[in-house]
TIVO-2410 file (N, C-alpha, C; in nm, 3 decimals):
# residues 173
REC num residu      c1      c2      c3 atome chaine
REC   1      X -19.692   2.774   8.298     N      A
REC   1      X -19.616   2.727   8.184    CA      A
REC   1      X -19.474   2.694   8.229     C      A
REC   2      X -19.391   2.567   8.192     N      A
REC   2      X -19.301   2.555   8.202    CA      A
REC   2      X -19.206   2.624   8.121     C      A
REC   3      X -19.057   2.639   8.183     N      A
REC   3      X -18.953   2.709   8.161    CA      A
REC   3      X -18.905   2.539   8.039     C      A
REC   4      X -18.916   2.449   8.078     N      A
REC   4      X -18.837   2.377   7.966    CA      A
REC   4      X -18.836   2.343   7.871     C      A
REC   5      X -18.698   2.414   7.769     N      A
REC   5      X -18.708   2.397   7.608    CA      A
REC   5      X -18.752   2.289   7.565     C      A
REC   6      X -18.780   2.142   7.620     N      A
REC   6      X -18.822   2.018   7.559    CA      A
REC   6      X -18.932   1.975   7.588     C      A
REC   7      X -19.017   2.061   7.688     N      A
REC   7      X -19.145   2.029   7.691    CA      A
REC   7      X -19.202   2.035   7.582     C      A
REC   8      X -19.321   1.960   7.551     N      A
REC   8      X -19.428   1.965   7.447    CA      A
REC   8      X -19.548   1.894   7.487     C      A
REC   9      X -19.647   2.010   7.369     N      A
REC   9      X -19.763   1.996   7.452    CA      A
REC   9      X -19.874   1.836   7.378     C      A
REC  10      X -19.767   1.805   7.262     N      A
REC  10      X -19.800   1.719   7.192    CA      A
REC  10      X -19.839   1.579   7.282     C      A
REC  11      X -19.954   1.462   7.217     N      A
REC  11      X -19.981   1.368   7.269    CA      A
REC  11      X -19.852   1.247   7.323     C      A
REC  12      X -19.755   1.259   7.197     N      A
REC  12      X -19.637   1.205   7.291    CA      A
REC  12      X -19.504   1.273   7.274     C      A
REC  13      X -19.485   1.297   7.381     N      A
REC  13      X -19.363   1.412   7.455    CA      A
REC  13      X -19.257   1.416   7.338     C      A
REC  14      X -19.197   1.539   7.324     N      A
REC  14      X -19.033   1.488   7.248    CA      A
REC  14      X -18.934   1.461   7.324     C      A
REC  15      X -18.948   1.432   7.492     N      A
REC  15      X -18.830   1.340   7.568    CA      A
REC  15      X -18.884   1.210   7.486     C      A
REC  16      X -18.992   1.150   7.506     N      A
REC  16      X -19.035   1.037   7.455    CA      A
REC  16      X -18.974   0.991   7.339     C      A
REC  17      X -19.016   1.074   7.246     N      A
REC  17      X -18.926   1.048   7.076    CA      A
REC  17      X -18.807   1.077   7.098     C      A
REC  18      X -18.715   1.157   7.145     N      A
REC  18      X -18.595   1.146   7.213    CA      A
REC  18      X -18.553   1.043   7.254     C      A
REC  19      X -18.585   0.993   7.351     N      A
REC  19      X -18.509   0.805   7.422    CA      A
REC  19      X -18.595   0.695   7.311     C      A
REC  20      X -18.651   0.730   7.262     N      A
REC  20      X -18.710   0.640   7.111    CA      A
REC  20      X -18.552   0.635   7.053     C      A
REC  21      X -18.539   0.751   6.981     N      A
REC  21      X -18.411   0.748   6.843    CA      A
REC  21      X -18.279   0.741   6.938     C      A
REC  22      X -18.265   0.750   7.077     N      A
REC  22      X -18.128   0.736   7.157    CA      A
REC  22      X -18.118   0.600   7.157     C      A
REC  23      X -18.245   0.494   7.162     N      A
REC  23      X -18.271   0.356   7.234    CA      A
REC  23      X -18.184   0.312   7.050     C      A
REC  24      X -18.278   0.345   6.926     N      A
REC  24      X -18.248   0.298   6.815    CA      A
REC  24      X -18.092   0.300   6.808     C      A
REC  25      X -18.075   0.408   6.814     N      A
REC  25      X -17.895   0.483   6.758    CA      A
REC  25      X -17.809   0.335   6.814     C      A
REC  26      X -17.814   0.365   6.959     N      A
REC  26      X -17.718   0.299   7.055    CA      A
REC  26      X -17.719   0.202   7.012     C      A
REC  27      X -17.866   0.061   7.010     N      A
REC  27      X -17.833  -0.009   7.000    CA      A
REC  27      X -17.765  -0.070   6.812     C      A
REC  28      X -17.776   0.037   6.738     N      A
REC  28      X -17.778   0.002   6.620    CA      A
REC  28      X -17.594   0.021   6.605     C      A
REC  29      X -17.642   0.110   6.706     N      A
REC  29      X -17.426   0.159   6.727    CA      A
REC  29      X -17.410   0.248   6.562     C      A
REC  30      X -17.491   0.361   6.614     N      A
REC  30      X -17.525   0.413   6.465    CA      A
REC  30      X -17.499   0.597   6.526     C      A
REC  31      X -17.464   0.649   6.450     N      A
REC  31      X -17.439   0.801   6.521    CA      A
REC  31      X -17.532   0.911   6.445     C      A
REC  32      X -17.551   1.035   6.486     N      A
REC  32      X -17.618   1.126   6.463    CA      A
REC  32      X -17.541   1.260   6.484     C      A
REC  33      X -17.578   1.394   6.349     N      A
REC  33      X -17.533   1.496   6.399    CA      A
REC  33      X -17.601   1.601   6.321     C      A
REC  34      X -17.588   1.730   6.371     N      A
REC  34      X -17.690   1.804   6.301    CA      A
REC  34      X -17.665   1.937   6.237     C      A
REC  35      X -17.686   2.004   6.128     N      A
REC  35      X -17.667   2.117   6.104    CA      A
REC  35      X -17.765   2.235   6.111     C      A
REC  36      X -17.761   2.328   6.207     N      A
REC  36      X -17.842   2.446   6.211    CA      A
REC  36      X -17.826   2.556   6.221     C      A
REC  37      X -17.971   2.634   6.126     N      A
REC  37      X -17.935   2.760   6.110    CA      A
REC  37      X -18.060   2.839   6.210     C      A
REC  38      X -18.199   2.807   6.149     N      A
REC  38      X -18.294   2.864   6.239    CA      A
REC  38      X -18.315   2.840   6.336     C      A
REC  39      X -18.275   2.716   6.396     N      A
REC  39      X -18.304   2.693   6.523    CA      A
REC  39      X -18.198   2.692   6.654     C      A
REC  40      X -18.103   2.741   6.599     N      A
REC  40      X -18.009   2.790   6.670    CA      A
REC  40      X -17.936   2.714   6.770     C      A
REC  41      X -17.903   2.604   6.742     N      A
REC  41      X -17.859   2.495   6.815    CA      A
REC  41      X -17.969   2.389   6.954     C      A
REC  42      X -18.130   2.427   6.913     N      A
REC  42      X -18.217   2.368   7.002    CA      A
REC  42      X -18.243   2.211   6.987     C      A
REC  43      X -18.216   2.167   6.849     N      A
REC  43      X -18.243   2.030   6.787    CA      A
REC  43      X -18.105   1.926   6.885     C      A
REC  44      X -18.001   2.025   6.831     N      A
REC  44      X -17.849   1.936   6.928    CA      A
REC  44      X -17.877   1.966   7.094     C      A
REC  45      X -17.937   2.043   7.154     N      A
REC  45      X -17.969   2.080   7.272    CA      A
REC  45      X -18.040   1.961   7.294     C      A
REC  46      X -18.176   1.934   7.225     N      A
REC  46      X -18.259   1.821   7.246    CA      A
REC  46      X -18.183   1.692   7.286     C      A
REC  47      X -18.102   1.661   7.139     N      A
REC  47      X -18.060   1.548   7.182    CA      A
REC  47      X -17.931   1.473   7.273     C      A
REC  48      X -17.860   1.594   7.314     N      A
REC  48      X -17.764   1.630   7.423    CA      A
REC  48      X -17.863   1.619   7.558     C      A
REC  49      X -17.982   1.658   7.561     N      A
REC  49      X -18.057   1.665   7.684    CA      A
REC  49      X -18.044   1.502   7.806     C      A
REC  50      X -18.029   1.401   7.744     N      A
REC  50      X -17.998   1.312   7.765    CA      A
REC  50      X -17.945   1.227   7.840     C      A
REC  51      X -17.913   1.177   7.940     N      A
REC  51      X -17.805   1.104   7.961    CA      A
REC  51      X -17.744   0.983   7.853     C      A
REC  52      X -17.649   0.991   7.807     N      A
REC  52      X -17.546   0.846   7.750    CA      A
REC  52      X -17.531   0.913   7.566     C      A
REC  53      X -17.612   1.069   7.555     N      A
REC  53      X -17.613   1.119   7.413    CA      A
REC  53      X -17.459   1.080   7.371     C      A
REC  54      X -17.370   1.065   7.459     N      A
REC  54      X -17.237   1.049   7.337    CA      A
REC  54      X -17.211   0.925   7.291     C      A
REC  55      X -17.292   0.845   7.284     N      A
REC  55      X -17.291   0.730   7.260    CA      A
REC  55      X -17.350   0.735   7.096     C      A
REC  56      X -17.414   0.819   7.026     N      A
REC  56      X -17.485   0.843   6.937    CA      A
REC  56      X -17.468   0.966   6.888     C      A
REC  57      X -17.458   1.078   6.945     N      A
REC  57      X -17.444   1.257   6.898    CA      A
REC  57      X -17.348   1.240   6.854     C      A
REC  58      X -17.269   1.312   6.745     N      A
REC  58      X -17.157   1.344   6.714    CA      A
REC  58      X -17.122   1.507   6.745     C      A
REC  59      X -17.212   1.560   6.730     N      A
REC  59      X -17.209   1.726   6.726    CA      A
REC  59      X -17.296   1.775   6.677     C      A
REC  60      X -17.317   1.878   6.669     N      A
REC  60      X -17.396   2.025   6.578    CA      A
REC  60      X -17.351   2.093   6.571     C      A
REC  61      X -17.362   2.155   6.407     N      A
REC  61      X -17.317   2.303   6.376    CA      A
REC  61      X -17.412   2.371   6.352     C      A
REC  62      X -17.397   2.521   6.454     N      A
REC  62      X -17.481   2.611   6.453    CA      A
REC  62      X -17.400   2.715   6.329     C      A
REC  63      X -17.482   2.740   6.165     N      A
REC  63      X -17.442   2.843   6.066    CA      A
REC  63      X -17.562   2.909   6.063     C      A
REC  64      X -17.533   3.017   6.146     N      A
REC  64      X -17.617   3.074   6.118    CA      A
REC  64      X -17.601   3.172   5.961     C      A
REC  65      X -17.484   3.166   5.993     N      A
REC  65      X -17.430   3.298   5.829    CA      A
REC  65      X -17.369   3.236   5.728     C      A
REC  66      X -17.367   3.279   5.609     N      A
REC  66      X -17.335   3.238   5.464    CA      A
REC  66      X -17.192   3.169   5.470     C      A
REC  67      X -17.134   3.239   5.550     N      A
REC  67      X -16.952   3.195   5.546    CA      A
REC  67      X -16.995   3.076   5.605     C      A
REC  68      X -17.016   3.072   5.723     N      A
REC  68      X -17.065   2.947   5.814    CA      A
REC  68      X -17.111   2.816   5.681     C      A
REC  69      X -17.215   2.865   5.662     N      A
REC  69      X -17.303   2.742   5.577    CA      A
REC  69      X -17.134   2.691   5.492     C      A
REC  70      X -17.129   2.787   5.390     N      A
REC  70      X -17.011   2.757   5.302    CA      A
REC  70      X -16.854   2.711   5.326     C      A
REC  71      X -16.835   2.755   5.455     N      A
REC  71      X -16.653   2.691   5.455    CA      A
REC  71      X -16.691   2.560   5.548     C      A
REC  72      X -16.800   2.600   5.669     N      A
REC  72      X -16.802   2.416   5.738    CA      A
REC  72      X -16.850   2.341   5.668     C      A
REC  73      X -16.966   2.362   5.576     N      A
REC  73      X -17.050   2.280   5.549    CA      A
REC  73      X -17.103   2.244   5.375     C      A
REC  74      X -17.014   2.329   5.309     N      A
REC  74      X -16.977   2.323   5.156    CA      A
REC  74      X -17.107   2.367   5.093     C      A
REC  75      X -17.204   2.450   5.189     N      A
REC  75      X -17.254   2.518   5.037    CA      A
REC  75      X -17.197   2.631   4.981     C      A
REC  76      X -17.234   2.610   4.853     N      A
REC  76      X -17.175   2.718   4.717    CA      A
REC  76      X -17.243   2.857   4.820     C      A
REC  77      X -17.094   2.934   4.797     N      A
REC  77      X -17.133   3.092   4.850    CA      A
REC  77      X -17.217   3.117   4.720     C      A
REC  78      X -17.217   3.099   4.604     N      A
REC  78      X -17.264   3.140   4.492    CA      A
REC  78      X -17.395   3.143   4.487     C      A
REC  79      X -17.459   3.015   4.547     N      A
REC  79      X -17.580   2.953   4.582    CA      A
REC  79      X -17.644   3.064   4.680     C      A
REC  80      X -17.572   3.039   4.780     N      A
REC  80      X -17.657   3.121   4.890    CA      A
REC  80      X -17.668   3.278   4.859     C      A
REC  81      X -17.554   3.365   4.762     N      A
REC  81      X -17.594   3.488   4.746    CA      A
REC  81      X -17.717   3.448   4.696     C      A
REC  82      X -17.734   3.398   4.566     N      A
REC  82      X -17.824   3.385   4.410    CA      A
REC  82      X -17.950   3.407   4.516     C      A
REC  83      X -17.975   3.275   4.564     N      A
REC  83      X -18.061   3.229   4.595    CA      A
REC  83      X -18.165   3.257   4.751     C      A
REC  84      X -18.056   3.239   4.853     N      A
REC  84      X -18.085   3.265   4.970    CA      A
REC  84      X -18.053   3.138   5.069     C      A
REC  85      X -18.063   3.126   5.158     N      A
REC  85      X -18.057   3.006   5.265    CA      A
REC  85      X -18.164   2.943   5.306     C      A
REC  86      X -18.251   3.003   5.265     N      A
REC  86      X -18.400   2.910   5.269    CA      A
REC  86      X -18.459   2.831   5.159     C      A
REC  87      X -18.432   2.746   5.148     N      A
REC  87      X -18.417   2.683   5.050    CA      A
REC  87      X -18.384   2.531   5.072     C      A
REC  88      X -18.463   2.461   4.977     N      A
REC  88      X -18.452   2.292   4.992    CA      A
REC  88      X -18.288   2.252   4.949     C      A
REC  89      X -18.228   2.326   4.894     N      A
REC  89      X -18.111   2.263   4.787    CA      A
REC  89      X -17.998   2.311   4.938     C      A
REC  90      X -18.007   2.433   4.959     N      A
REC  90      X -17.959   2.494   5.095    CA      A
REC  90      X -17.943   2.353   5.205     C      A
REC  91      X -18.048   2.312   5.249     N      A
REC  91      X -18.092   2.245   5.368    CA      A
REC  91      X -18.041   2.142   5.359     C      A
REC  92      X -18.046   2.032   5.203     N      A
REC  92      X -17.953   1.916   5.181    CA      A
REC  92      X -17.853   1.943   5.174     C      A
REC  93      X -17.746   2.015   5.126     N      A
REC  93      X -17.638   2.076   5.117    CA      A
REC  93      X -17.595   2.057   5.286     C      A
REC  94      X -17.637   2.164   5.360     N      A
REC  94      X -17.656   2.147   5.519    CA      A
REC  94      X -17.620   1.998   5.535     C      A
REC  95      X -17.735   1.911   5.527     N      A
REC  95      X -17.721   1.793   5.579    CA      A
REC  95      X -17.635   1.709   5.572     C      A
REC  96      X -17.626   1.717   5.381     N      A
REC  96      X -17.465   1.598   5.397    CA      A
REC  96      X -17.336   1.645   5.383     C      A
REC  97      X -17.328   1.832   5.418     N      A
REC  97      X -17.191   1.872   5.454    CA      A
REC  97      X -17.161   1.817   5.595     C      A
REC  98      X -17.292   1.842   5.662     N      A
REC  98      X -17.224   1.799   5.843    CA      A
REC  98      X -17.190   1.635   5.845     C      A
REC  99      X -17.243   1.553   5.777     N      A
REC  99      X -17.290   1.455   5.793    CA      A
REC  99      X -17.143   1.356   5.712     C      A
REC 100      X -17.075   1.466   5.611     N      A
REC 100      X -16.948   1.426   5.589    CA      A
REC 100      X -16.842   1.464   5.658     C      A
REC 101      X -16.848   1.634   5.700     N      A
REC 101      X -16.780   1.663   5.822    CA      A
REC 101      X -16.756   1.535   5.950     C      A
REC 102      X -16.850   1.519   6.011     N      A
REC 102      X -16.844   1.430   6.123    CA      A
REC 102      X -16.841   1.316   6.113     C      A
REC 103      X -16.851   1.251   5.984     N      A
REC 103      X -16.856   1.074   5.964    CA      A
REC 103      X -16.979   1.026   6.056     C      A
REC 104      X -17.108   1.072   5.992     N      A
REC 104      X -17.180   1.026   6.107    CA      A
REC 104      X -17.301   0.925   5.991     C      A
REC 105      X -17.352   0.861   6.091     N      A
REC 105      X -17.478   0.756   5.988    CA      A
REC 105      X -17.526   0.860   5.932     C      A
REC 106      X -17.597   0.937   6.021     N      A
REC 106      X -17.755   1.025   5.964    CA      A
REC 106      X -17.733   1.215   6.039     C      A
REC 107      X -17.782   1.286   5.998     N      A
REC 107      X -17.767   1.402   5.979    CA      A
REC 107      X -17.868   1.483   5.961     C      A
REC 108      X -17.928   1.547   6.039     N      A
REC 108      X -18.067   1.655   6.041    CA      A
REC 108      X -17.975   1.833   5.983     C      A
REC 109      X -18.068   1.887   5.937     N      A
REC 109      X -18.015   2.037   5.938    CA      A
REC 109      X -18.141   2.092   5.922     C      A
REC 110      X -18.155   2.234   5.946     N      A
REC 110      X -18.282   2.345   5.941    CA      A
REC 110      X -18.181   2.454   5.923     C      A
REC 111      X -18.300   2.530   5.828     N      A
REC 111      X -18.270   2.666   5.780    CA      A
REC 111      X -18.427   2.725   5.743     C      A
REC 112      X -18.452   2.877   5.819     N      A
REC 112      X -18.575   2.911   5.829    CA      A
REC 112      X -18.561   3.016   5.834     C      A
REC 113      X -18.671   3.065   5.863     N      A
REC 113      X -18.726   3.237   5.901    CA      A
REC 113      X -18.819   3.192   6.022     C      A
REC 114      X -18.751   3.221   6.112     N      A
REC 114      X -18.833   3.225   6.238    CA      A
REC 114      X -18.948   3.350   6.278     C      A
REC 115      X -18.888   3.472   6.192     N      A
REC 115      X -18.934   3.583   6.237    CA      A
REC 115      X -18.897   3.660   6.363     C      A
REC 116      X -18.951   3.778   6.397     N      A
REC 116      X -19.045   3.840   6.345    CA      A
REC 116      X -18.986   3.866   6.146     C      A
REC 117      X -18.897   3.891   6.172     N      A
REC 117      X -18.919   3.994   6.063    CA      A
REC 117      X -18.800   3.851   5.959     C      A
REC 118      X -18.741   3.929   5.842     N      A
REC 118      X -18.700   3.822   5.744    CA      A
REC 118      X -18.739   3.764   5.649     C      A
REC 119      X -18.925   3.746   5.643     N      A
REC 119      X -18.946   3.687   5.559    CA      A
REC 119      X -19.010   3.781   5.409     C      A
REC 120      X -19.039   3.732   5.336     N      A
REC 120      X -19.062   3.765   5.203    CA      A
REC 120      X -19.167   3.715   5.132     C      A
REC 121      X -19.244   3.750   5.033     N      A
REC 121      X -19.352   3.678   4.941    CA      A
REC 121      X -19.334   3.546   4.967     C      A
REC 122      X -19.206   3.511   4.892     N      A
REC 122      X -19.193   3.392   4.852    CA      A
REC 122      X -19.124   3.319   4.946     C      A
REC 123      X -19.129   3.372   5.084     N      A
REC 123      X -19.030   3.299   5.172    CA      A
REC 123      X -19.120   3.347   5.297     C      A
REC 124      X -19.220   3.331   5.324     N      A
REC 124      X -19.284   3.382   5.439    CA      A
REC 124      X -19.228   3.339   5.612     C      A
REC 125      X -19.209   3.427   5.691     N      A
REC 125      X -19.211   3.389   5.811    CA      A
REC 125      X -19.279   3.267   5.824     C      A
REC 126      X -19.190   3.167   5.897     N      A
REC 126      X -19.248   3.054   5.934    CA      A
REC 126      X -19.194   2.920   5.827     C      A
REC 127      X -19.160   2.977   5.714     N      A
REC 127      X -19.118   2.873   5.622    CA      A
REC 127      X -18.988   2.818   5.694     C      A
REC 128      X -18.949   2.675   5.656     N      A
REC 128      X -18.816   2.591   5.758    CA      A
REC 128      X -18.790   2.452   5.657     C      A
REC 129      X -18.660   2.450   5.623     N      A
REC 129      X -18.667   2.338   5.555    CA      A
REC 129      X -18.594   2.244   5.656     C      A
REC 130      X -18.602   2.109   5.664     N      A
REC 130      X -18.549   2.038   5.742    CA      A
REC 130      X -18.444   1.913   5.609     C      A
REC 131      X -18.396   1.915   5.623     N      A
REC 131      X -18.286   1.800   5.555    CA      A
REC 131      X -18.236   1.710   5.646     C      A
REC 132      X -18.259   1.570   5.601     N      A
REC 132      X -18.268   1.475   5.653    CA      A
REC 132      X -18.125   1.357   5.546     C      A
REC 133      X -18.042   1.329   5.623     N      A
REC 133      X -17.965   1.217   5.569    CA      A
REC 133      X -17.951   1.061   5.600     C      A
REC 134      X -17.942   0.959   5.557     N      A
REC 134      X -17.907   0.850   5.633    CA      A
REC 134      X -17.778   0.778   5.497     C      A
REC 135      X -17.780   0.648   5.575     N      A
REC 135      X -17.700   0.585   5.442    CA      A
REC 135      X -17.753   0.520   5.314     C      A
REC 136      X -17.874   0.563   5.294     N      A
REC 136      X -17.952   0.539   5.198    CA      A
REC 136      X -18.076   0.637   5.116     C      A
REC 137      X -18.091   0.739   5.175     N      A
REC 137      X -18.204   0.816   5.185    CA      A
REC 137      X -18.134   0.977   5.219     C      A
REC 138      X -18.160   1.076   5.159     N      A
REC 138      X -18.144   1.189   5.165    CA      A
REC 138      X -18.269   1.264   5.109     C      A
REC 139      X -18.336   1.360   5.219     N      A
REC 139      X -18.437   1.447   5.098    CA      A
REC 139      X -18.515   1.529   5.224     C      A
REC 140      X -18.522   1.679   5.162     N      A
REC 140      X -18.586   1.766   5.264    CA      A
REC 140      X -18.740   1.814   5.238     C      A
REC 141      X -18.788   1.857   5.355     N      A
REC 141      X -18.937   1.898   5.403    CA      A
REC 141      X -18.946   2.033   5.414     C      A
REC 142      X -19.031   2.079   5.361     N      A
REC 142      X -19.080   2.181   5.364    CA      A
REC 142      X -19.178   2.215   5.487     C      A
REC 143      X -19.170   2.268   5.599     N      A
REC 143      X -19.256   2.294   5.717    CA      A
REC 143      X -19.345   2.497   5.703     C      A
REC 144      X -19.466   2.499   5.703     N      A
REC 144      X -19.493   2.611   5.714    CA      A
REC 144      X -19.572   2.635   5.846     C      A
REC 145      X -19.485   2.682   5.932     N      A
REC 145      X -19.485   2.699   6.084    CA      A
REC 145      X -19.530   2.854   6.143     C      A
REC 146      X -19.625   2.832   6.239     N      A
REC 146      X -19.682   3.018   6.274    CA      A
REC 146      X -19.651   3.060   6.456     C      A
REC 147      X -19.703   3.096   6.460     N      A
REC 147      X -19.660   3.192   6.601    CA      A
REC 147      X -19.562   3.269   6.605     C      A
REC 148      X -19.537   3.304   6.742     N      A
REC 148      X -19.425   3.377   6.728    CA      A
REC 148      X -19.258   3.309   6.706     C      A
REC 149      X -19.149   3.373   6.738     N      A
REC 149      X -19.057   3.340   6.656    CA      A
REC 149      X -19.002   3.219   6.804     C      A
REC 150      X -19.039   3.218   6.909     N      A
REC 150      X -18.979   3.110   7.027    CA      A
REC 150      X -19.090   2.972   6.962     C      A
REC 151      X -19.232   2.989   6.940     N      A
REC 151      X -19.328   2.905   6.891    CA      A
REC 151      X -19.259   2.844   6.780     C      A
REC 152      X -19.205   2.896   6.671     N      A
REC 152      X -19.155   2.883   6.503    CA      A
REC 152      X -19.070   2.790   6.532     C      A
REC 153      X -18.950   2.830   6.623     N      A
REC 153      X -18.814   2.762   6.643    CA      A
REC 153      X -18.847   2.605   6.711     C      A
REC 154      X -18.879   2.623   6.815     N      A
REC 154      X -18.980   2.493   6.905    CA      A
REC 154      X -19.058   2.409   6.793     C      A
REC 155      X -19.114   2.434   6.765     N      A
REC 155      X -19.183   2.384   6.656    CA      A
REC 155      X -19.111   2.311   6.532     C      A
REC 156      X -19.048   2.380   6.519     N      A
REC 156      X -18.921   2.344   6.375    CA      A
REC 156      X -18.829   2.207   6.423     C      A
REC 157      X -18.793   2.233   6.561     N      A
REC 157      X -18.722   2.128   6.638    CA      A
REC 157      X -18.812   2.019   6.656     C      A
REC 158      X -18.907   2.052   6.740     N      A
REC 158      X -18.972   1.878   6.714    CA      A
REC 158      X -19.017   1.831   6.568     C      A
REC 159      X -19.056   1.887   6.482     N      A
REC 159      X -19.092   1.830   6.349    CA      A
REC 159      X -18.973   1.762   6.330     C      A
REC 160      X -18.837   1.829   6.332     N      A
REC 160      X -18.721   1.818   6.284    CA      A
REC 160      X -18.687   1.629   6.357     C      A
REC 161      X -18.705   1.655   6.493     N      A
REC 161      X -18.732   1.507   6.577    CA      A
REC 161      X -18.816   1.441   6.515     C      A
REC 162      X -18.926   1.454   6.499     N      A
REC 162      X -19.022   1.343   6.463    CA      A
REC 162      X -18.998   1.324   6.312     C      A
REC 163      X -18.952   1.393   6.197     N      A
REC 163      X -18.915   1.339   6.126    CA      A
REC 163      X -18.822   1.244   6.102     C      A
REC 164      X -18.697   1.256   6.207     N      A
REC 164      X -18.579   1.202   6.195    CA      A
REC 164      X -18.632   1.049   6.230     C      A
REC 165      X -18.730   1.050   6.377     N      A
REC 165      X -18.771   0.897   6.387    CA      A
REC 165      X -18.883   0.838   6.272     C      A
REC 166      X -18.930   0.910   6.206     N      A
REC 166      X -18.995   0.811   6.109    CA      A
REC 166      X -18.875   0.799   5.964     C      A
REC 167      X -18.793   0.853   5.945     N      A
REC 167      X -18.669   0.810   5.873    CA      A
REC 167      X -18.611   0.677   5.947     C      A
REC 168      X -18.580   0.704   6.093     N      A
REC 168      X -18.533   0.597   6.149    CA      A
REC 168      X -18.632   0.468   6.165     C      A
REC 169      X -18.730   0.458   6.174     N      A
REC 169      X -18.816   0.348   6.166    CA      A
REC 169      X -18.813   0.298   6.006     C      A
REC 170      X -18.783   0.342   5.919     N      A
REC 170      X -18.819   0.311   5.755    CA      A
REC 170      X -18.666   0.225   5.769     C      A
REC 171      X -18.623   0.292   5.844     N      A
REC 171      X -18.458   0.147   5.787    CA      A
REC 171      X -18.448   0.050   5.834     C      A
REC 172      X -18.440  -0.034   5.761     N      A
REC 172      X -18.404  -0.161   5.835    CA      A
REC 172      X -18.247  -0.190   5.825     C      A
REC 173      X -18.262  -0.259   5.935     N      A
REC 173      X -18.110  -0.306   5.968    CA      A
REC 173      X -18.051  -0.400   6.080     C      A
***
């Protein structure tokens, strides 16, 4: 087994979908940046993996904690006591706080329960919302993801990729 975080065992690689949405960005002269909580900065790792990523990355914020989410990224502390951070309203919030933070086209964020432990009835290990922004389109996914908690996170990140390129294929421009 390989040691590298971007391997996948999927039919086409996430380097592949990677220089896919780097090839789009660049030439669209369009930027990207991301907000994360469960995955702990692996999604901006991905697309940093790169050569020429600053041509397109703007950054990632890793929140993992309530203050985090709320002073970088403007969700209601109110919200996240009530409610929790797992959560669809959470995850958009995420997306177009970073995504106004950085002045960027488009904007990914995740917030999950990776596990082991954390989750709840109604929030089971493995649950991950992904929030997705562009300049036309905002709206998050619900992922219910298993293994262990390195499997959960990995997992959360490429969905998180392959969603972002079928957002990016739907725009025209």
């Amino acid at each position: 087994m390989s040691n590298n975080p971007l391997k996948s065992t999927n039919i086409m690689g996430i380097e592949t979908i990677i220089q896919e949405i780097a090839t789009i960005l660049t030439n669209r002269k369009e930027t990207l940046c991301t907000a994360e909580s469960c995955t702990g900065g692996m999604l901006a790792a991905a697309f940093t993996s790169i050569p020429g990523a600053s041509e397109y990355f703007k950054g990632g914020i890793i929140s993992y904690t309530y203050d985090v989410k709320n002073n970088l990224l403007g969700v209601p502390l109110e919200d996240l006591e009530k409610y929790g951070a797992v959560r669809s309203e959470v995850a958009l919030q995420m997306a177009v706080g970073a995504k106004e933070q950085m002045q960027s086209t488009y904007s990914i964020s995740t917030t999950g329960v990776a596990g082991p432990g954390g989750g709840s009835p109604d929030t089971p290990v493995g649950s991950v919302w992904v929030g997705l922004t562009s300049p036309n389109e905002t709206y998050t996914k619900l992922l219910h993801l298993s293994g262990d908690r390195k499997q959960i996170i990995n997992s959360a990140r490429e969905e998180a990729i392959r969603l972002f390129r079928d957002l990016l294929n739907r725009t025209n421009h």
